[in-house]
C-alpha positions as CSV (number, residue, x, y, z in Angstrom):
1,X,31.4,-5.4,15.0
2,X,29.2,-6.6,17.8
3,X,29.0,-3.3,20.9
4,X,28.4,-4.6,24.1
5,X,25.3,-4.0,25.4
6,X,26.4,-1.0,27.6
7,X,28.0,0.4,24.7
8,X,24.6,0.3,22.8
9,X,22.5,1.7,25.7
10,X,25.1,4.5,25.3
11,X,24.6,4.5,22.0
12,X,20.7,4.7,22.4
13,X,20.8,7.6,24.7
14,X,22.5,9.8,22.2
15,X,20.7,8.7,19.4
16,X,17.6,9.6,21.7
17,X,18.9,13.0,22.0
18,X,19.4,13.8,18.9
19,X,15.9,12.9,17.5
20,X,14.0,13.9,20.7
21,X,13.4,17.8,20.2
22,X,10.2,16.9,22.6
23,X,13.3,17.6,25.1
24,X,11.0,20.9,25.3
25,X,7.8,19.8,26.8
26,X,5.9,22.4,24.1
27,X,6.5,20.4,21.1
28,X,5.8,17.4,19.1
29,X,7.5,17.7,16.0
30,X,5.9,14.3,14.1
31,X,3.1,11.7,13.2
32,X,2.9,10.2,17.1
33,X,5.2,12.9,18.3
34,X,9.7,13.3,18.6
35,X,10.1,9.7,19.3
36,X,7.6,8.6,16.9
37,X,5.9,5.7,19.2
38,X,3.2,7.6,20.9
39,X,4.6,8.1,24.2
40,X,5.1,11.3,26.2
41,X,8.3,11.8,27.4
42,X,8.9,14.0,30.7
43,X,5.8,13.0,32.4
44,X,4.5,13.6,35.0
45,X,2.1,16.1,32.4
46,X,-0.6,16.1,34.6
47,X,-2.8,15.5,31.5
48,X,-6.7,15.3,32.2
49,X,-8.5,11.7,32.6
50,X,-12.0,13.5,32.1
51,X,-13.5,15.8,29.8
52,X,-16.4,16.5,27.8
53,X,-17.6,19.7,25.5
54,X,-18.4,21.3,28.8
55,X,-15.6,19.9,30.7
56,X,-12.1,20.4,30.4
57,X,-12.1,22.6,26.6
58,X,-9.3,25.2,27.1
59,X,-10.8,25.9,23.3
60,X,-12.3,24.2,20.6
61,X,-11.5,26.0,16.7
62,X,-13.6,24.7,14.0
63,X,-11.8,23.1,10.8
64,X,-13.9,23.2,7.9
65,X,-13.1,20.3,5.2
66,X,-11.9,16.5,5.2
67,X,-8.5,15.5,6.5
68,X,-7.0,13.2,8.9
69,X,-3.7,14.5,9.7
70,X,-2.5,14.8,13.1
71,X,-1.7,18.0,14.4
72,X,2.3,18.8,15.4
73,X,3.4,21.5,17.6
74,X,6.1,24.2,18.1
75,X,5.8,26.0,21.1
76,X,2.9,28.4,20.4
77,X,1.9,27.2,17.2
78,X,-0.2,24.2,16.1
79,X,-0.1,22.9,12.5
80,X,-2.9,20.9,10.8
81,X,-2.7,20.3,6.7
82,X,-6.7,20.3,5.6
83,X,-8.3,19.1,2.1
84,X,-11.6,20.1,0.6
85,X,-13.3,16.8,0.6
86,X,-13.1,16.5,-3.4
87,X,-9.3,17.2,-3.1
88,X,-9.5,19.8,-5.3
89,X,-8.0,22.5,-2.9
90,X,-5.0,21.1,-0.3
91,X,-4.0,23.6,2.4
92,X,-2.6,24.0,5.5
93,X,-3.5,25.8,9.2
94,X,-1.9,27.4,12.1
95,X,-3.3,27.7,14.8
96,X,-2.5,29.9,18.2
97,X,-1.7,27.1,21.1
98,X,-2.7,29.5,23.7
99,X,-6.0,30.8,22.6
100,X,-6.8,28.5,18.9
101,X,-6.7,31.4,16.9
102,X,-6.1,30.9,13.6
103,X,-2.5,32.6,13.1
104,X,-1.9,31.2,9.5
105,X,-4.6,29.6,6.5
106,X,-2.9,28.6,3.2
107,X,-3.9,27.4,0.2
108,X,-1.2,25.2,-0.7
109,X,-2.4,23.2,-3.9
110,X,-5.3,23.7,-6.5
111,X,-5.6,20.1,-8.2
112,X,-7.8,20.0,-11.5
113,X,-7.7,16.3,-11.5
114,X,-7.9,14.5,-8.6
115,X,-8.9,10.4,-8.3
116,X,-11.6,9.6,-6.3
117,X,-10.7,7.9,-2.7
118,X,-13.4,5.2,-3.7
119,X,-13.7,4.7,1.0
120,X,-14.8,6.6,3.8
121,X,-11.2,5.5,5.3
122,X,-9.0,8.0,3.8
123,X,-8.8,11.5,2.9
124,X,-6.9,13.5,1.0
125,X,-5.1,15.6,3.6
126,X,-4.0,12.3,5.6
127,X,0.3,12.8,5.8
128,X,1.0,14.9,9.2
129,X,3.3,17.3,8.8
130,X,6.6,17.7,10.5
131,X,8.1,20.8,12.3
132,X,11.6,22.0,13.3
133,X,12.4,25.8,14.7
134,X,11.6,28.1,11.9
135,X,10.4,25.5,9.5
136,X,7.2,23.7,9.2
137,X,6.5,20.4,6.0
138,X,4.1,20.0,4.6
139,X,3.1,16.9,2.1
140,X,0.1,15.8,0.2
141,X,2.0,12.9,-1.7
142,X,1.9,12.9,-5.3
143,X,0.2,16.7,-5.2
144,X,2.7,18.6,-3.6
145,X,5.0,18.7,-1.1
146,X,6.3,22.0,0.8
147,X,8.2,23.7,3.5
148,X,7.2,27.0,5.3
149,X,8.6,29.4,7.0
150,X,7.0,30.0,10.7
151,X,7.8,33.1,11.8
152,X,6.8,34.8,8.2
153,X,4.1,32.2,6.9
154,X,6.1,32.3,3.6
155,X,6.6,29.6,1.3
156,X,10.7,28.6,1.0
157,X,10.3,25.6,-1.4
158,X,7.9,23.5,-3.3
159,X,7.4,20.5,-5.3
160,X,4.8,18.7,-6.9
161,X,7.3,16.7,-9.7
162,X,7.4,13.2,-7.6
163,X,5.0,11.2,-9.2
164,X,2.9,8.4,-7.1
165,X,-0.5,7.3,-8.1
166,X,-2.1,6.9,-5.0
167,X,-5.4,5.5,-6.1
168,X,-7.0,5.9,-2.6
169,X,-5.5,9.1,-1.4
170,X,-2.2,9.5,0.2
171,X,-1.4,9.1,4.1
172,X,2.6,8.7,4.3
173,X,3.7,11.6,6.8
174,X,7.2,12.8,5.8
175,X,10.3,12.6,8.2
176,X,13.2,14.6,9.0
177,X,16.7,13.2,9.4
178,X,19.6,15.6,9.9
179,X,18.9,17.7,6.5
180,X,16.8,15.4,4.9
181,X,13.6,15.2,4.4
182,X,12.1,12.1,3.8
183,X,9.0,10.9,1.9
184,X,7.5,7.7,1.3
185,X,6.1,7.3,-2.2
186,X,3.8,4.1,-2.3
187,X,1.6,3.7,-4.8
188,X,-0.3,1.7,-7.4
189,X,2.1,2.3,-10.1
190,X,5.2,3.3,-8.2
191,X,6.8,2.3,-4.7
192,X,10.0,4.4,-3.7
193,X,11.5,6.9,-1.0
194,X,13.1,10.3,-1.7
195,X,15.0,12.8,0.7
196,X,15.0,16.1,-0.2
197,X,17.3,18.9,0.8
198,X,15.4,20.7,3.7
199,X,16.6,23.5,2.8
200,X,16.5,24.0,-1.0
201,X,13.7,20.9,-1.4
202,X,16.8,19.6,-4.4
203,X,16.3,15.9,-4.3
204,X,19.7,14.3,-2.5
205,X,18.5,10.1,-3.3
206,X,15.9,8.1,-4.3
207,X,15.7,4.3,-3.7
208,X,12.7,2.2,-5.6
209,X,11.2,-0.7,-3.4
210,X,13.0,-4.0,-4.1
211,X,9.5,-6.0,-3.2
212,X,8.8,-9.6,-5.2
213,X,5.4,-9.0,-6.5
214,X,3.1,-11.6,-6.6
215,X,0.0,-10.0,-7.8
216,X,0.5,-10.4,-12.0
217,X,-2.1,-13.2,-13.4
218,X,-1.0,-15.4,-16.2
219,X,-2.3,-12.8,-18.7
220,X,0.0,-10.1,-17.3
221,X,-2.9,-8.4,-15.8
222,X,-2.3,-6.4,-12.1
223,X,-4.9,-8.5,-9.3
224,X,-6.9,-5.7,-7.9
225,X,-5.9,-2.4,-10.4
226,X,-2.8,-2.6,-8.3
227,X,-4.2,-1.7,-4.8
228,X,-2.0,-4.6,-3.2
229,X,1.2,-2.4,-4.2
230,X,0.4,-0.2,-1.8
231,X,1.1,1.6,1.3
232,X,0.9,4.4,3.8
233,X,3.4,3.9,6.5
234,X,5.6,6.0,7.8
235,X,9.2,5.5,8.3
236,X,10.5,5.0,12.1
237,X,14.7,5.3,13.4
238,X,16.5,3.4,15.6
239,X,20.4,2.8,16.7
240,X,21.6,-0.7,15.9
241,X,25.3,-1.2,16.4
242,X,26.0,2.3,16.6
243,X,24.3,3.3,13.9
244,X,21.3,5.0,12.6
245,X,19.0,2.9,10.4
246,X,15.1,3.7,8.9
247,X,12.7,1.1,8.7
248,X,9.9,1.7,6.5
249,X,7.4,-1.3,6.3
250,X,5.4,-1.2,2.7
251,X,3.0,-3.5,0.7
252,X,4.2,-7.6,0.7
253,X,7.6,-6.2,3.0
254,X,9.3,-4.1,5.2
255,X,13.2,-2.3,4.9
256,X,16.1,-1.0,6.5
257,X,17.9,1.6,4.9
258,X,20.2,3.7,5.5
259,X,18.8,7.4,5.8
260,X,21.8,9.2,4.5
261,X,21.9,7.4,1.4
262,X,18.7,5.2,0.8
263,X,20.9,1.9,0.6
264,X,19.0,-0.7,1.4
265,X,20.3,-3.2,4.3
266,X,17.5,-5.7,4.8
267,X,14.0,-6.8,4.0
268,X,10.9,-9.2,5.5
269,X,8.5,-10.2,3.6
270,X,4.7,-11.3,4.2
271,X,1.3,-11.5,2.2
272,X,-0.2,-7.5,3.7
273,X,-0.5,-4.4,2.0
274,X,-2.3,-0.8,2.5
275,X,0.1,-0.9,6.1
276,X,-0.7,2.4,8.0
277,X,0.7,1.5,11.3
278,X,3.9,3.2,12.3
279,X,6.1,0.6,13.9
280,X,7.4,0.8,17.3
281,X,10.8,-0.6,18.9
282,X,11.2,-3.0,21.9
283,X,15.0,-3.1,23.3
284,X,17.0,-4.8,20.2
285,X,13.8,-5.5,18.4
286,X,11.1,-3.7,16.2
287,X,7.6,-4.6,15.9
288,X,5.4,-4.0,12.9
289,X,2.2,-4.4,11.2
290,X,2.0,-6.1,7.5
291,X,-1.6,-4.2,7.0
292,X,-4.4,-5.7,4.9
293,X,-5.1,-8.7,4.4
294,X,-4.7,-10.9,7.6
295,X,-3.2,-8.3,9.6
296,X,-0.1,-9.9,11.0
297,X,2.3,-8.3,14.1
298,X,6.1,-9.5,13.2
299,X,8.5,-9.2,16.0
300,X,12.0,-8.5,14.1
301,X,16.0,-8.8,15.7
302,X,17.9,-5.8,14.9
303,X,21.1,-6.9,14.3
304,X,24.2,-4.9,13.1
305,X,24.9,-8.0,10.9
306,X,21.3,-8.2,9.0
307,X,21.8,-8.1,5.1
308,X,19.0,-8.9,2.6
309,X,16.3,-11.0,3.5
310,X,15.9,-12.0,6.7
311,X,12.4,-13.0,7.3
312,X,13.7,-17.0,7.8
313,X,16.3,-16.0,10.2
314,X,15.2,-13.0,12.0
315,X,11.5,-13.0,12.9
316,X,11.0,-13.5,16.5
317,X,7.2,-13.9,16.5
318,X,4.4,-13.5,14.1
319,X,0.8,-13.7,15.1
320,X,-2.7,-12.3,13.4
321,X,-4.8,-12.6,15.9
322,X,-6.8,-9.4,16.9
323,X,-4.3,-6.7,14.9
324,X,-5.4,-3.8,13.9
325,X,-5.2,-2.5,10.2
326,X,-4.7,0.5,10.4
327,X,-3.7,2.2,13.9
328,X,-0.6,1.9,15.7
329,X,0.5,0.1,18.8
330,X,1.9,1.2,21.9
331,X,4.3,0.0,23.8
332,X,4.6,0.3,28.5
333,X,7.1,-1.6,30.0
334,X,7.4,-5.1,28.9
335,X,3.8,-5.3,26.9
336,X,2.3,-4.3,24.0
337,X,-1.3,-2.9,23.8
338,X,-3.1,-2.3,20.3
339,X,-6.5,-1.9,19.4
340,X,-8.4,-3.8,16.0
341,X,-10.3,-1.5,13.7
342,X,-13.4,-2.7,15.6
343,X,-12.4,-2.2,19.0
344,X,-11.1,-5.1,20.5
345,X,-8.1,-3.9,23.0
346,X,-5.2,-6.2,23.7
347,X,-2.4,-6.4,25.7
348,X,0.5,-8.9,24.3
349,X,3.7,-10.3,26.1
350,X,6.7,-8.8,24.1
351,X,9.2,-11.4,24.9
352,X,7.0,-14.2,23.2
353,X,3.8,-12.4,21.4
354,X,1.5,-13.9,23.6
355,X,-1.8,-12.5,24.4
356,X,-2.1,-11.4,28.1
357,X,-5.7,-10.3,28.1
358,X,-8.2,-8.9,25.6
359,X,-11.4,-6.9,26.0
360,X,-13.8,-4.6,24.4
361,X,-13.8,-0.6,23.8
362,X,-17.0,-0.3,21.8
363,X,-16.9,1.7,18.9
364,X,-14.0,2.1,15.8
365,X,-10.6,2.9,15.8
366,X,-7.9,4.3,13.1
367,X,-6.6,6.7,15.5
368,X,-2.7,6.1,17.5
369,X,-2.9,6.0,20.8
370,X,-0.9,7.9,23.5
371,X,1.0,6.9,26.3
372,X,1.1,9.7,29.5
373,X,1.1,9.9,33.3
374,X,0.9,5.4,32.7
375,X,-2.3,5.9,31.3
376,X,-3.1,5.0,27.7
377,X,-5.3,6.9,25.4
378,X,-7.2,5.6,22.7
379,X,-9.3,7.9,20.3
380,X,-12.7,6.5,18.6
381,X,-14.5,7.2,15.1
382,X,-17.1,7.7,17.2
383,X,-16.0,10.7,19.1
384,X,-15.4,9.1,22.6
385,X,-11.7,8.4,24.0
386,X,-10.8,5.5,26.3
387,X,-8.4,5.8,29.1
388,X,-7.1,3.3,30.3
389,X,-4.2,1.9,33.0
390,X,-1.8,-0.5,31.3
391,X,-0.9,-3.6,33.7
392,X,-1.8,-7.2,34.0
393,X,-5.8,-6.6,33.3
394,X,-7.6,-4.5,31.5
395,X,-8.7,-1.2,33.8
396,X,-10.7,2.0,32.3
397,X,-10.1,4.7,33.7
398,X,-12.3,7.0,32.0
399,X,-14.5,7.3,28.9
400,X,-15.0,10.4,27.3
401,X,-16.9,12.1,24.3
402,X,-16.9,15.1,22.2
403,X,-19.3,15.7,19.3
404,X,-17.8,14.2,16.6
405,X,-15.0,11.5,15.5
406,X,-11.5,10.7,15.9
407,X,-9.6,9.9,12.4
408,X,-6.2,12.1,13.5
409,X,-4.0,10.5,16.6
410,X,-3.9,13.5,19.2
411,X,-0.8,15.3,20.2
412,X,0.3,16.5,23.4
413,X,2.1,20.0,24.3
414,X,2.8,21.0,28.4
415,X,-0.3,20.1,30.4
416,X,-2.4,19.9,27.3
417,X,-3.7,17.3,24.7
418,X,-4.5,18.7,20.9
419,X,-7.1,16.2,19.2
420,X,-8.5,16.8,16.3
421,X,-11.9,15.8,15.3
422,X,-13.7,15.2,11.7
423,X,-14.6,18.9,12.8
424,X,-12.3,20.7,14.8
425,X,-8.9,21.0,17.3
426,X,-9.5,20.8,20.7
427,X,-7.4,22.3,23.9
428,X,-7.7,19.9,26.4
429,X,-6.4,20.7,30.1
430,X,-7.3,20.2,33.7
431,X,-9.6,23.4,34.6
């Protein structure tokens, strides 16, 4: 059945609701926060434009080891999963939003063999986790996966039975959908989702990958050990025709499925792999990143009536031209803004994928930006954060640095942003 389009707006709004517990301004429950896109909703936050170690540090709490997860928040508490660089030792902090005290350290995970990350991208601590009220996940793929209790810092489930071989470390942040929990399993070897029982951590469904490979040589051998299998995306939800679907892009293509059961609905397929990006939705369409490769940004119709593959007869647009591999895009109004791994910013049409403008931020990006008070952020490898006004031409705003680099996408809680560094979580507020 086709809904109307007020019907679906309707539609929308509910299904808004009941993902958005960023309804309270102190939390941001996921990997580019409740809606999953990056923006801040509620605004105006009267979020700082300006800052420097001097300048703006409500606090600054050191975290010693190598990961890259983002930190989520729950009122007063701040949660960051951590690695020892070798991955030997996989754990998890809480931190006190008020004053970045540590309230809770745990060592989650002691691995005896561990496979080297072989790049300075990754780390073995790279999947956010997600939070609810009274319940924090945590998930290291393949290693272990667990959920906490956060008013007693005790452990209510485990697992470390799915197996994945990641070959470069994992970086899939799970997902919570009513009492699911979600993980993305995308590996060299194996490429499936699972939802566990949030509760109990029983597994409810799995669903393997469907993807065409087209990496086997004549002699049966794998092209590249098998590192064009894989994937570290995270799955994004939307409403289409009344109903709640997940789209989780992987290596060579990208589904719908349906969260309560797995099902797949539909599939696109193109040449990328290694995809990292979370994708983002645009009224009746959602936009994502085929990773490796040539990076390509595919513009996809969400339609109620979509089975199998649809890449001939649902694709909008499909350009490679200045795409980032690895961090997300952002979405204001009518345009799209995304910055390449080297720095090259650019604001696209969404109605055609036409570029409106480019320019240069100098430095590297694998951060996801933010979008607050209709400025965008955008976080550097090199410790500095752009911020710029989103319109018709490019306009900085500010530039700011702290001492070391942005691998994590920050998070934002009341008046505050939460960034993490290679070193540390900052507090950062107008003083």
């Amino acid at each position: 059945m086709h809904y109307p389009k007020s019907l679906q707006i309707i539609f929308f709004s509910f299904f808004l609701l009941s993902y958005s517990n960023g309804k309270d301004k102190h939390t941001w429950t996921d990997f580019r926060g409740p809606s999953g896109d990056g923006i801040v909703a509620d605004c105006p936050r009267n979020l700082p434009t300006k800052w420097s170690e001097q300048k703006n540090v409500v606090w600054k709490t050191e975290i010693k080891g190598r990961a890259w997860s983002s930190p989520v928040i729950w009122k007063e508490q701040v949660w960051v999963t951590n690695s020892t660089p070798d991955g030997k030792s996989m754990g998890a902090f809480c931190v006190n939003s008020k004053t970045g005290d540590i309230i809770y350290k745990f060592e989650l995970f002691e691995n005896d063999n561990v496979e080297p990350l072989g790049n300075s991208v990754n780390s073995y601590g790279s999947p956010s986790p997600t939070v609810e009220e009274g319940r924090v996940y945590i998930h290291f793929g393949s290693y272990g996966t667990v959920a906490i209790n956060t008013e007693t810092g005790k452990i209510i489930w485990k697992r470390t039975d799915l197996p994945c071989r990641h070959f470069r470390g994992p970086g899939s942040s799970p997902v919570l959908f009513e009492d699911l929990l979600i993980l993305t399993m995308d590996g060299v070897d194996f490429q499936y989702l699972v939802a566990l029982n949030k509760k109990t951590g029983e597994t409810i469904w799995k669903t393997d990958r469907s993807t065409k490979w087209d990496d086997v040589e004549p002699n049966g051998k794998i092209r590249g050990d098998g590192d064009l299998r894989k994937a570290y995306s995270t799955p994004t939800f939307t409403n289409v025709g009344g109903k709640t679907i997940m789209i989780s892009p992987g290596a060579k293509s990208c589904f719908a499925y349906d969260p309560k059961d797995g099902k797949e609905i539909w599939n696109v397929t193109y040449s990328g792999y290694s995809n990292a990006s979370r994708c983002v939705i645009y009224k009746d369409n959602v936009i994502i990143n085929t990773g490796y490769g040539k990076p390509h940004l595919i513009s996809i119709k969400l339609d109620p009536q979509a089975r199998g593959n649809i890449t001939k007869s649902h694709v909008n647009w499909d350009i490679f031209k200045r795409v980032p591999k690895r961090s997300s895009p952002i979405i204001y109004k009518d345009n799209l803004y995304m910055t390449t791994d080297e720095g090259i910013l650019t604001c696209l049409d969404l109605q055609n994928g036409k570029s409106v403008w480019s320019d240069r931020m100098p430095g590297h990006f694998s951060s996801s930006p933010i979008l607050a008070d209709g400025n965008i952020y955008f976080f550097s490898e090199m410790g500095h954060c752009y911020v710029v006004k989103p319109g018709e031409k490019y306009q900085l705003v500010a530039r700011n640095e702290l001492d070391s680099g942005f691998m994590a996408s920050p998070a934002v809680s009341g008046k505050s942003i939460y960034a993490r560094t290679k070193t540390h979580l900052y507090r950062i507020e107008k003083l």
